[in-house]
N, C-alpha and C positions, 0 to 999 in steps of 0.2 A: 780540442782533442777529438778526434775519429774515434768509431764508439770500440772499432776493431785493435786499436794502438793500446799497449799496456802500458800499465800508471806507470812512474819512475820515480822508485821511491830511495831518496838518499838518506845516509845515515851517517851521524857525526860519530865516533868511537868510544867515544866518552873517556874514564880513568883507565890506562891501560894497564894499573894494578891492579885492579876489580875485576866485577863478572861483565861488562859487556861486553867482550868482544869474545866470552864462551855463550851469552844466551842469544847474538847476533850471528855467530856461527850454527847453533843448534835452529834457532830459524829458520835458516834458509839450504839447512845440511838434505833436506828431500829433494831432490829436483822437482816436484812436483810444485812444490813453491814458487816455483819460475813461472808456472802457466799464468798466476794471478798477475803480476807484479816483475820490474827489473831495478833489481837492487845496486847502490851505487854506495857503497862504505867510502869513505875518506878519511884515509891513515894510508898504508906503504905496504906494497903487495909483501917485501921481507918479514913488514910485522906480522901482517895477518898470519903468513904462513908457521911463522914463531909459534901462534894461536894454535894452527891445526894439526902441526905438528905434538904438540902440547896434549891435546884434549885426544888424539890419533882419531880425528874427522876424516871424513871420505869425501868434503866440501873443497870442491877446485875454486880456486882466484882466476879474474881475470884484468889484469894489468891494463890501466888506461893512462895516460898523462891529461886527461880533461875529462870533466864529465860529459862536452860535447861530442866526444866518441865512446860515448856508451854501446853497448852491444847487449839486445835481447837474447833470452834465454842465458845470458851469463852473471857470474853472482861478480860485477866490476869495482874494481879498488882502483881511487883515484890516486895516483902519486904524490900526497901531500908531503912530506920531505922522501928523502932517500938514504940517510943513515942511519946504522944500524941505532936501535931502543935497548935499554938493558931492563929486562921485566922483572920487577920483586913482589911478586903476589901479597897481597894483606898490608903494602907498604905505603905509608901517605910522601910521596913525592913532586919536590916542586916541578922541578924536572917535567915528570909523569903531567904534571897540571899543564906544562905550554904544549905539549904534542895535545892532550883533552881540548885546550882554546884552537889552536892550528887548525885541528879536523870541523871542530864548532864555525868556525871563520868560512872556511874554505864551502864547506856545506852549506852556510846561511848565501855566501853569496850566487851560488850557485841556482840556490832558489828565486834569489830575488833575481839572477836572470832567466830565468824559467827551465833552466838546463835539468832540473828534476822538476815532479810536478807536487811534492810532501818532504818533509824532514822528519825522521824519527831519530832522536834523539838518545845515545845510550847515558846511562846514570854517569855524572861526573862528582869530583869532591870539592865542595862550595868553598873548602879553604885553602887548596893549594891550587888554585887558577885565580889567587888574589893576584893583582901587578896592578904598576905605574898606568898601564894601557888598559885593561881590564877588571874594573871593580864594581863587576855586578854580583848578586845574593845569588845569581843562576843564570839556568836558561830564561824565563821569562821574562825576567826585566831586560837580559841584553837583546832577546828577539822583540821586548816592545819599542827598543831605540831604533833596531837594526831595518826593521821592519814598519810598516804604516797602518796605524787605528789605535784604539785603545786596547792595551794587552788585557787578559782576567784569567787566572790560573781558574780551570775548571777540569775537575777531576769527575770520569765518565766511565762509566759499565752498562753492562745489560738492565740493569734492574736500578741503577739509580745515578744522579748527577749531584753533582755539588760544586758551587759556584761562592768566590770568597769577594768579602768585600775588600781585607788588607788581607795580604798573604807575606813575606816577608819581613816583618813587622816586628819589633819587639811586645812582650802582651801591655806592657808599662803606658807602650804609647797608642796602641790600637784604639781605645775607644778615640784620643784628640783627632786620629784621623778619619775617622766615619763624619765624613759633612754631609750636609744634604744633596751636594753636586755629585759626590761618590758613588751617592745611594744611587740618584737616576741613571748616572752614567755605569755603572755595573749591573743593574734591572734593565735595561736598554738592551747591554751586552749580551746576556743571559737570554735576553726574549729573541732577539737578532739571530743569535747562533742557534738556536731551537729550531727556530724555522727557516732556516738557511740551511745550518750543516747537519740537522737529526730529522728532517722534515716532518716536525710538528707544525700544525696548521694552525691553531688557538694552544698555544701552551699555558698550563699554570703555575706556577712560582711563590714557593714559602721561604720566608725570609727569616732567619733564626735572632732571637733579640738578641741584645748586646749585655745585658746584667742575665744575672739567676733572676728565673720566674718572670721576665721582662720586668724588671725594676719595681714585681710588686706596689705601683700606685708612688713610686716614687723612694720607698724603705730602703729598696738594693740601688740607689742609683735614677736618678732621672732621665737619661739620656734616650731612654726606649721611648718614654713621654714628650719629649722636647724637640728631639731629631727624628726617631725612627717612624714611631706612630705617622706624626701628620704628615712625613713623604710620602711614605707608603700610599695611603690615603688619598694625594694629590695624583699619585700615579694610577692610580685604578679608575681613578674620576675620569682620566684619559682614555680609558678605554683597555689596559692589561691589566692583566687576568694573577695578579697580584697579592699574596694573602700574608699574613704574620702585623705585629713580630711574635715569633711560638716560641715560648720557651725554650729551650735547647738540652735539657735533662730528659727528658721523658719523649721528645720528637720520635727519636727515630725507634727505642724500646718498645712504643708503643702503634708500630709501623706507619703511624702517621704518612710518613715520607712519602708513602707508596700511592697517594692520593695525588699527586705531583710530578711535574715533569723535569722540575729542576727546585733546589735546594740551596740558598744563598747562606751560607755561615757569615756571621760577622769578623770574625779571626781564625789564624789560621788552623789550629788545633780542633776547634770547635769544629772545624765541618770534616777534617781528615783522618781524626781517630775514627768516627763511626763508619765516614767510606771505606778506608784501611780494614777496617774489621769487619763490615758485613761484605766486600769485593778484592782483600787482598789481594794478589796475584790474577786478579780476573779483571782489573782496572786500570785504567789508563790517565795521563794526564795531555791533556789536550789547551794549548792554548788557545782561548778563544778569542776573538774580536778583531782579529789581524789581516791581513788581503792576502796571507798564505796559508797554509795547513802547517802543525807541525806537534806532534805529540812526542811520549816518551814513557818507558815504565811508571808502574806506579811504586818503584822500588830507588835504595840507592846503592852506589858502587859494594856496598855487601863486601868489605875488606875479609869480614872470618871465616867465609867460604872461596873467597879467590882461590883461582887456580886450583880446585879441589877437584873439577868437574862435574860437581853436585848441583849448580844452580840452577834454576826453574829459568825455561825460556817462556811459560804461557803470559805474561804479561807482554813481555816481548812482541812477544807474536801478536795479541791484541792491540799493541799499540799501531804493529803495521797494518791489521788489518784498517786498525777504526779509520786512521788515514785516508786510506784508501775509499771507505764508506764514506768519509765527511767530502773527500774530492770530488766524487761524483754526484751526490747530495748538492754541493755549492753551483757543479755545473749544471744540472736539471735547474735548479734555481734561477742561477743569473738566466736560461735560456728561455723558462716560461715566463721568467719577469719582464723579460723584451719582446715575448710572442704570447700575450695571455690568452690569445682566444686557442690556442693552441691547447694550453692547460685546459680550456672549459670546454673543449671539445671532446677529449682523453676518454 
C-alpha cells in the first residue's frame, strides 16, 4: 500500500436487531471521518437506509455490488442480498442471525482477497447464527478456521491489554484445557502481536494463575505447580520477557497490570471482567495471531437499548481506529523486517 492511499476498512453489520448498524452509522455520520479511512459496510444499501431513516442521520450510502468498486471519500454498502429485512429492535431472531453470517461471510472473504485491507466487525447474537453450516461460539473461532495462524481473543486499550489462554470455554472444563502447548503457543501469540501490531520492541507479559492465590503450594489446586509454573519458566529461559503465575484477586486492584504490556488471563471471565471495568466502552477486541487485522466492540448487540438511538459509538469508533493503527504497525513491520538496515539507520 502507497503511504498516500487510504486504509479500507470493511465492516460486517452484525445483529440487525441490535445497536450496530446505529453506532456504525454514528461513526462514520461526520464526513471528516472519510479523510482517515473508506469504509465498506456489507448488508443492502435498503437496509442501511431503513437505519438512517430510523435514527434521522444526515449519513449518505453509497451503493456498490463489489467491494472491488469501492469509491473513496464515500461511506460504500456492498449489496449483500437485495430483499427487503423486517427490523424488530430488542428481538432475538433467527432470521436477523443469517443476514448477521451473510454480511460476516461476505466481508471475511473479501478480506482474504485483499479487496478491504481490516474487518471491523459489528456485535452479533452467538445464539441465533447457530446452523447446519455455521456453528461457531463467534467471531473468533470462525475467523481462526476462515483465516491462517493461530487465533487468541485479545482484548486492547489505551492503558491496558489482555490476552486469554481459553476463551469460549465452559469454566467446568477450562482448567483440562490449559496444556503446556497452549501455554507456549498463546505467550508466543501475545509476544508476536506486541511487536508486530503495538510496536513494542522487548515487551513484558504477566500471566494470571489458574486456582485462587496460584494454588497456594498446592491447597487450591495443583495445576499452577505442575503445568503453569515450569512453562512459564522454560519460556523465559528462552529469552521472553515473561513473568506469573499472579494471582488474579488483587492483580489488577493493586495496579500491578500497569508494569506490563500485556496480561494473559487463564479463562475467560478472569481477564474480561477487569478489562470491561477499568476500559468499557474505550476497548476494543482485536483478534490476534492471524495474517489479517480484524477487531470489533468491546460490547454486545445491547437488545434493551436497540433502536432507542441512545447507543455509544466510542467503542466503535475505537475499534476502527485501532485497525487502522495495527495495519500500518504490521506494514512498517514486515517492511523493516525485509530492509533492517533501513530500521538501523532511522
Amino acid at each position: 500500500m502507497k503511504k498516500d492511499e487510504k486504509i479500507i476498512v470493511g465492516i460486517s453489520i452484525g445483529d440487525l436487531n441490535g445497536i450496530g448498524a446505529e453506532i456504525v452509522i454514528k461513526a462514520y455520520e461526520d464526513p471528516r471521518s472519510l479523510e482517515l479511512n473508506t469504509p465498506v459496510i456489507f448488508a443492502s444499501a435498503k437496509t442501511m437506509q431503513f437505519f438512517k431513516n430510523h435514527f434521522n442521520s444526515k449519513i449518505n450510502f453509497f451503493s456498490i455490488d463489489s467491494p472491488e468498486k469501492v469509491v473513496h471519500g464515500k461511506v460504500n454498502v456492498v449489496e449483500v442480498w437485495s430483499e427487503p429485512v423486517k427490523i424488530e429492535f430488542g428481538t432475538e431472531d433467527k432470521k436477523i442471525g443469517e443476514y448477521a453470517i451473510k454480511s460476516l461471510e461476505a466481508a471475511t472473504n473479501a478480506l482474504k482477497e485483499g479487496t478491504i485491507d481490516v474487518l471491523v466487525t459489528a456485535p452479533i447474537n452467538k445464539h441465533n447464527i447457530q446452523s447446519e453450516k455455521f456453528n461457531f461460539p463467534g467471531h473468533t473461532d470462525y475467523l481462526a478456521k476462515a483465516l491462517n495462524g493461530k487465533s487468541l481473543m485479545f482484548m486492547v486499550s489505551d492503558e491496558l491489554r489482555v490476552g486469554l489462554l481459553t476463551d469460549h470455554v465452559p469454566l467446568k472444563d477450562a482448567s483440562n484445557a490449559i496444556t503446556v502447548d497452549l501455554i507456549k503457543e498463546k505467550i508466543a501469540t501475545v509476544t508476536k502481536s506486541l511487536i508486530q501490531d503495538f510496536g513494542v520492541r522487548k515487551p513484558k507479559v504477566a500471566v494470571l494463575a489458574i486456582n485462587p492465590h496460584a494454588g497456594d503450594n498446592g491447597v487450591i489446586g495443583n495445576e499452577d505447580d505442575t503445568i503453569l509454573k515450569p512453562t512459564l519458566e522454560k519460556i523465559k529461559a528462552g529469552g521472553t520477557l515473561v513473568y506469573g503465575p499472579y494471582s488474579a484477586d488483587s492483580f489488577f486492584g493493586s495496579n500491578t497490570y500497569k508494569n506490563f504490556d500485556a496480561i494473559i488471563a487463564s479463562y475467560h471471565d478472569q481477564g474480561l471482567i477487569p478489562f470491561k471495568t477499568i476500559a468499557f466502552g474505550k476497548g476494543v477486541n482485536y483478534t490476534a495471531g492471524l495474517d489479517k487485522v480484524r477487531t470489533s466492540p468491546d460490547h454486545g448487540t445491547a437488545y434493551e437499548i436497540a433502536g432507542k438511538g441512545i447507543a455509544d459509538e466510542s467503542s466503535m469508533k475505537q475499534a476502527i481506529f485501532t485497525a487502522i493503527e495495527i495495519f500500518k504497525h504490521r506494514e512498517d513491520y514486515n517492511y523493516y523486517s525485509k530492509n533492517p538496515l533501513k530500521k538501523a539507520s532511522r
